[in-house]
C-alpha positions as CSV (number, residue, x, y, z in Angstrom):
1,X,77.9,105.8,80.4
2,X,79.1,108.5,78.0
3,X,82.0,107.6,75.3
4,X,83.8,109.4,73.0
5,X,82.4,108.3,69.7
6,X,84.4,106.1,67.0
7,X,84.7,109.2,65.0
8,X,86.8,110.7,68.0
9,X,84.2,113.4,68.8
10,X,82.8,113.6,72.5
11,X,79.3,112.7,73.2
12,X,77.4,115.8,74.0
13,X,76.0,114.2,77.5
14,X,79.4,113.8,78.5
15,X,80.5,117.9,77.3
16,X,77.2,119.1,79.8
17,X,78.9,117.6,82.6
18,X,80.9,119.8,84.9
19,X,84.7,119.7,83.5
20,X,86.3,118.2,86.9
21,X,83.4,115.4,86.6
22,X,84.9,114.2,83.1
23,X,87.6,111.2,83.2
24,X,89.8,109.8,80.6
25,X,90.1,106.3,80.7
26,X,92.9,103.9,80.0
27,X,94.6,100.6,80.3
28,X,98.0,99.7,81.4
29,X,98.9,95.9,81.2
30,X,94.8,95.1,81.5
31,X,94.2,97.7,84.7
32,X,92.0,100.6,84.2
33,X,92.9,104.2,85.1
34,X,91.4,107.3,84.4
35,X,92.9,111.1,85.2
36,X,90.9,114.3,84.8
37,X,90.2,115.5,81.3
38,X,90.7,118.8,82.3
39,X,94.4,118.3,82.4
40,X,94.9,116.4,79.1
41,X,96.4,118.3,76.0
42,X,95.9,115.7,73.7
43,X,96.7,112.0,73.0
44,X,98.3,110.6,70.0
45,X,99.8,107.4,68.8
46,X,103.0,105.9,70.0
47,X,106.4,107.5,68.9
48,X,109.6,106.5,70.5
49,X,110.8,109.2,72.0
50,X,113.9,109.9,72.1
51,X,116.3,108.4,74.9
52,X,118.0,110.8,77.8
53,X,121.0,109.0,79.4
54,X,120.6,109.1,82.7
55,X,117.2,109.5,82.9
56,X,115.3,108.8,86.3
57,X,113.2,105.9,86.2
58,X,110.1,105.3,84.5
59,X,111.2,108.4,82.1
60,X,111.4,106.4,78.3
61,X,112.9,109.7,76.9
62,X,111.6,113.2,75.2
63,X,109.5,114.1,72.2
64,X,109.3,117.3,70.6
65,X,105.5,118.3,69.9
66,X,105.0,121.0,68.2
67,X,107.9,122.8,69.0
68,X,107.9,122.0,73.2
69,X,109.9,119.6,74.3
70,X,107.9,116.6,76.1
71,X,109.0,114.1,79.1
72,X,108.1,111.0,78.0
73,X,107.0,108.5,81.0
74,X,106.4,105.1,80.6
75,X,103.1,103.6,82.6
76,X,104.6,100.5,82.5
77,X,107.6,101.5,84.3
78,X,106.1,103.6,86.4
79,X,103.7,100.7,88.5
80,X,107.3,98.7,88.1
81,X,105.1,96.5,85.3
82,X,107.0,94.3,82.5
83,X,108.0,96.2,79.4
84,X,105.9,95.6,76.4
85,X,107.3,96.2,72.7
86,X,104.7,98.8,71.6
87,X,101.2,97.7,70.3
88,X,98.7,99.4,67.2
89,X,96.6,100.7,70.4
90,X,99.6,102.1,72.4
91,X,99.0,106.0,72.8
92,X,100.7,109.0,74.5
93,X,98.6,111.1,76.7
94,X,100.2,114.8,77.0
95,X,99.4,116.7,79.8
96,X,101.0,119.9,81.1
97,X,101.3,121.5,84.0
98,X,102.2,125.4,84.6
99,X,105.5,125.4,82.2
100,X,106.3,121.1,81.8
101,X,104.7,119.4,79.3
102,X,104.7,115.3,80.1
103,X,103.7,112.6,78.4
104,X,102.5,108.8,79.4
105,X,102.6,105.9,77.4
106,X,99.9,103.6,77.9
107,X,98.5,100.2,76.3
108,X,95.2,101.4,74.8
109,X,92.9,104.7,75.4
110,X,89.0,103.1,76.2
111,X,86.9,106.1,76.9
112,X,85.7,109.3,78.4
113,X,83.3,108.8,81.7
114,X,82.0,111.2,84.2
115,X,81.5,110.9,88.1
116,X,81.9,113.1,90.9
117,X,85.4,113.5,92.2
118,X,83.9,113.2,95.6
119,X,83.2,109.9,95.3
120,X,86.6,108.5,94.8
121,X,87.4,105.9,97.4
122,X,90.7,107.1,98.7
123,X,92.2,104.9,101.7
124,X,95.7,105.3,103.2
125,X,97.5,102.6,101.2
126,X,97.1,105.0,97.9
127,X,96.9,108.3,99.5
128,X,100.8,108.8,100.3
129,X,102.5,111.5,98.4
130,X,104.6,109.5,96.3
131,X,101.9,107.6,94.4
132,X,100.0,108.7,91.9
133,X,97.1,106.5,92.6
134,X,94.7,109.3,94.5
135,X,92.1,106.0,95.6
136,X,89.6,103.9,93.1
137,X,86.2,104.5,91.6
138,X,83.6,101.8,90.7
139,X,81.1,103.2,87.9
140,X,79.3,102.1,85.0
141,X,80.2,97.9,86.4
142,X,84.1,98.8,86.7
143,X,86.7,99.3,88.6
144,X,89.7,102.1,88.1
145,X,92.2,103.2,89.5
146,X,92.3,107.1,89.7
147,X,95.5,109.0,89.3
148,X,97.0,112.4,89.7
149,X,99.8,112.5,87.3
150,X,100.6,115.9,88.6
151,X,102.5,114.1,91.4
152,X,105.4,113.2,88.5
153,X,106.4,116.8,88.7
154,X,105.5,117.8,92.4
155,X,108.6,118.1,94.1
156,X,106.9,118.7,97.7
């Protein structure tokens, strides 16, 4: 299995994998996920963002980051989970997609892994348009659930 190292660089077996084989992974309240690296700007720690009244739900609020205004989404909320006062190892994962930047909360970031996207076990109970869970890989003795946060801003 290849990890991003403690220094936060990427193992080099990991960078000579084709980009839609790399994975980030993560946990939300103890489940594993992982989403395509390709798609990730960057992930930092936790910062409230700020609040949007009448904000659908699972939004927590919106962050400026560097000038462009993020939607902030809680992973909690979004797999209707309990709330969870932030921990040391919460992070935000940024991603963006043609002109919307978005942002996840989740509970800790573990590692980057690598596996053909063919492999992904994908059965009709996860497949529907309205999840973001695209179907579950097991690899390196795990299981996690794969996800396509681009579904968040996919109107179709």
């Amino acid at each position: 299995m290849s990890k991003m190292k403690k220094d936060g660089s990427i193992d080099a077996e990991v960078l000579s994998q084709p980009q839609e084989w790399q994975w980030i992974t993560f946990k939300i309240s103890g489940t594993r996920y992982c989403h395509p690296i390709a798609d990730i700007e960057e992930i930092f720690h936790f910062t409230e963002p700020t609040p949007v009244p009448g904000a659908p739900h699972g939004i927590l609020g919106i962050l400026n980051i560097r000038g462009s205004i993020a939607t902030i989404y809680s992973g909690r909320l979004l797999f209707d989970l309990p709330k969870s006062d932030p921990g040391k190892d919460w992070r935000i994962i940024t991603l963006s997609f043609d002109d919307n930047l978005i942002g996840i909360s989740v509970d800790s970031v573990e590692e980057i892994i690598h596996f053909d996207p063919e492999l992904v076990e994908r059965t009709t109970d996860v497949t529907d348009q309205k999840t973001l869970v695209k179907g579950t890989i097991y690899t390196n003795d795990r299981l996690y659930s794969v996800l396509d946060f681009y579904r968040l801003i996919n109107d179709d």
